[in-house]
N, C-alpha and C positions, 0 to 999 in steps of 0.2 A: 815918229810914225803915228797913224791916224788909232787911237784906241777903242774898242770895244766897248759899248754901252751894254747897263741893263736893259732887260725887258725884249723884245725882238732880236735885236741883234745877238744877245747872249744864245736866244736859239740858232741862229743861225752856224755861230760860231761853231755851237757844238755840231751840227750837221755838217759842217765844213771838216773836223778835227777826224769824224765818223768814216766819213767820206774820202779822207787824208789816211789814213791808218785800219782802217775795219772796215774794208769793201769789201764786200760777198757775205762778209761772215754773221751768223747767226748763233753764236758764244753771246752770253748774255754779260754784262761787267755791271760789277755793283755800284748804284748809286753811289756812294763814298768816293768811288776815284772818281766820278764822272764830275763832279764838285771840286775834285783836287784839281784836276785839268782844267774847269776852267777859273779854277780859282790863280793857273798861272796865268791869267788873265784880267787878272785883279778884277775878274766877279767874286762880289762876295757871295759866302754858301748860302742864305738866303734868297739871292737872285740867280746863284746856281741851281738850287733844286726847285725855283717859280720853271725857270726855262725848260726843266726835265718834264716836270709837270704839263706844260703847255704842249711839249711836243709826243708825250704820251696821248694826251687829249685829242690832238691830231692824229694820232694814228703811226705816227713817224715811229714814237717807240714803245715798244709792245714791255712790258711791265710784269716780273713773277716774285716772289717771296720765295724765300729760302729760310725758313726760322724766322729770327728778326730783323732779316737782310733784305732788302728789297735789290733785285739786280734788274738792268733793263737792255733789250737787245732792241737790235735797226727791224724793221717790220719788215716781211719777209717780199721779195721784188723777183719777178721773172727775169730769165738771163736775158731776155728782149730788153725791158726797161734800163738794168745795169746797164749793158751795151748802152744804151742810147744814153745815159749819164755820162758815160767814157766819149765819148765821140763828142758831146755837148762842150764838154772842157776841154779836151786836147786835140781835138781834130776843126773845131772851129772856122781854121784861118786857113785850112784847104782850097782849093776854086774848086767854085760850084759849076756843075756843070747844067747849062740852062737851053731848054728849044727854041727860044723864044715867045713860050705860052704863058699864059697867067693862070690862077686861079680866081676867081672872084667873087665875092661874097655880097649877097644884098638882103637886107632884112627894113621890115617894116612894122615896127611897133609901137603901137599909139604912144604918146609921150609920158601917161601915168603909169605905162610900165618901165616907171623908172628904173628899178632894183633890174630888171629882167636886160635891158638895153645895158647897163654899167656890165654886167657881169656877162654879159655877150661880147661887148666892145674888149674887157680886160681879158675873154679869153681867146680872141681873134688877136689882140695883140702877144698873150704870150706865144701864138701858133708863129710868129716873125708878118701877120697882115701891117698893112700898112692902111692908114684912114686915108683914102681919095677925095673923098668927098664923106658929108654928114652919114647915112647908111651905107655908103659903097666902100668895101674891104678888098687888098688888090695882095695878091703874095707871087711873084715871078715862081715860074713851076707850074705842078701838077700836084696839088696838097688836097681833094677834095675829101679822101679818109681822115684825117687830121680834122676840120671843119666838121663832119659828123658824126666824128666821135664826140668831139666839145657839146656840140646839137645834145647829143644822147645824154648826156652827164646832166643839162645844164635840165633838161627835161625830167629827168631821171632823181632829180634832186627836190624840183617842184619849185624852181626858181617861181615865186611872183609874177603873173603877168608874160612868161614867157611862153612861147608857141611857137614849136617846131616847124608849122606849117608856115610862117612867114618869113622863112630865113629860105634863100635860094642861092644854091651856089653853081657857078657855070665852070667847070675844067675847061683845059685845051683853049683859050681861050685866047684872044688877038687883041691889043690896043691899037687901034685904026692912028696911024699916027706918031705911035709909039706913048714914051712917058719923055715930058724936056722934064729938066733941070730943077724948072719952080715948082711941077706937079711930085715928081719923087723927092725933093727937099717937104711938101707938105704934108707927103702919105708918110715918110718915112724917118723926117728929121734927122737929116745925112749929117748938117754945119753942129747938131749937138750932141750928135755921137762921138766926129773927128775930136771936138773940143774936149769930150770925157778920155778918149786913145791918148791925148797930148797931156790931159791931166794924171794920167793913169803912170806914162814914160816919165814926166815931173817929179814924180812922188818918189817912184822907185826905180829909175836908172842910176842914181848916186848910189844907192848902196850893192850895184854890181862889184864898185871896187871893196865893198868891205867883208865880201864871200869867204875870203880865207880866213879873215879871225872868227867869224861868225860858226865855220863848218866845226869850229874846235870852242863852242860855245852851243851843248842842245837844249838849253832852254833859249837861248836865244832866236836861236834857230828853228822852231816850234813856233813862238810867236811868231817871226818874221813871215815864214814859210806861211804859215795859215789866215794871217792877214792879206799878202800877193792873193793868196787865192780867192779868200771872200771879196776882196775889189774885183778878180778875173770875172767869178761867177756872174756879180753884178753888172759886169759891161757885157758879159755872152749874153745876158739873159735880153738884155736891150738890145743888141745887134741884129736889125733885121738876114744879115749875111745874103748879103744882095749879091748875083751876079755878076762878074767886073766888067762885063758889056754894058751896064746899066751907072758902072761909076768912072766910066773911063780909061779902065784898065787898073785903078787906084785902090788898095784897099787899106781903109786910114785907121787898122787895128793889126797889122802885120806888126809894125814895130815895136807895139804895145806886148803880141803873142812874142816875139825873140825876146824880149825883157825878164817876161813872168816866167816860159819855159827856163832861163837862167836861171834865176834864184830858185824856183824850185823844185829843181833838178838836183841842183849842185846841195842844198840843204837838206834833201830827203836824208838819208841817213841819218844825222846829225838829229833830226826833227822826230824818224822812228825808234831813235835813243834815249830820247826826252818822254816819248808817250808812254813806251814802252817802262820805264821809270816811275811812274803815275802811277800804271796799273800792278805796279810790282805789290806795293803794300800793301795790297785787297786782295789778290789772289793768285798764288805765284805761276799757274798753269797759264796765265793771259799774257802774260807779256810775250811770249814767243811766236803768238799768234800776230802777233802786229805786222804788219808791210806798210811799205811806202809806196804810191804810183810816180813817173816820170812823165812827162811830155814825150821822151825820147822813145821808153818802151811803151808805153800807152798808144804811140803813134804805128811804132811797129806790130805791132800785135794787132792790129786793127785792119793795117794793110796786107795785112800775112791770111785776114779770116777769107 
């Protein structure tokens, strides 16, 4: 199985392990275990407590002192955002349901606002935009709050060179013609998404059959579980999750979601055994705190709201 490197990914990881075992909560766990954890990750404690550090710096984790204890909690998120974490990861590979409208996005800014264009285009593309053309951003729907809010952030930061007044975005919107094949293969990069879904079912349908030794193994299960997920997150985060009017009725990440919901379904348990284990020798009131999410109840609870 593909391993965990220092330096970014080691953050990642720990946001993944967070996000696996301590959603909603605001219990702070001391740095110590958070180093033990990933140190079953063969990070070592040096590049474990860089990652803690980086993602302090960021904001992600809020940082207190207890004597000579330093502990650090997940930075505090409205139940809006949660929700929308939840739904990101296990609701995914629902059909979308579409009018046939676009959203569209056009911005014109001279070419030395380099930094301002990059960090426009990167956040048009994390919003699921697809590139049309050079300034022309296309997302099937109705997304215009999404777009300015980006606008306001990116304003609001003092991006270089950028200017809210040149970015125009049209709702409700009609492609005369529609979109063929070769224009959504170039806004949207349909042939190298399928190829990531195919690589993704490669990696990890062989070890469907190895669930049962693995559920009566929770360190194994802890890594397993947590690495499916850091690959899921990374293909959700790509997925424009296009309409299936637009793919033919095909959606080349369905196989990919029954895969990953397996394993990390069937290993939750097993995986909040192991966590729960970590945090035992730092603070005995933490471990009982831990849970696990499912695809299966995550899915329910979503449709039940």
């Amino acid at each position: 199985m593909p391993r965990f490197q220092q330096g970014a990914q080691s953050q990642q990881l720990l946001t993944v392990l967070l996000g696996d075992y301590w959603f909603g909560r605001n219990e702070a766990i001391p740095s110590a275990a958070l180093v033990d954890l990933l140190g079953t990750f063969e990070v070592s404690p040096a590049g474990a407590r860089a990652a803690i550090q980086r993602l302090a710096q960021r904001g992600f984790l809020v940082g207190q002192r207890e004597g000579r204890q330093t502990r650090y909690g997940v930075q505090a998120k409205s139940r809006e955002a949660l929700d929308e974490h939840v739904r990101s990861l296990f609701m995914s590979h629902r059909p979308v349901a579409w009018d046939g409208t676009w959203t569209i996005v056009a911005f014109s800014l001279p070419e030395e606002a380099a930094t301002a264009r990059r960090s426009l285009r990167e956040g048009l593309r994390t919003q699921r935009f697809g590139n049309l053309y050079d300034a022309l951003w296309v997302r099937p729907g109705d997304h215009p709050a999404a777009v300015q809010s980006l606008v306001r952030e990116l304003a609001e930061e003092g991006v270089p060179g950028f200017d809210p007044a040149r970015v125009s975005i049209f709702a409700g919107a009609r492609l005369p013609g529609g979109v063929s094949p070769v224009m959504l293969e170039q806004a949207f990069g349909i042939a190298e998404l399928t190829m990531a879904y195919e690589e993704f079912c490669g990696r990890w349908q062989p070890l469907l059959e190895d669930l049962d030794r693995l559920r009566g193994r929770p360190r194994e299960a802890l890594i397993t579980r947590t690495r499916v997920m850091a690959d899921w997150r990374r293909l959700v985060r790509a997925d424009p999750r296009l309409p299936s009017e637009l793919l033919d009725g095909h959606d080349p990440g369905q196989r990919a979601f029954a895969c990953c919901a397996a394993i990390y379904d069937q290993l939750g348990p097993a995986g909040e055994t192991a966590f729960r284990r970590a945090l035992s020798g730092h603070d005995e009131q933490l471990p009982d705190l831990a849970t696990h999410h499912t695809f299966t109840g995550s899915s329910a609870l979503i449709q039940g709201d």
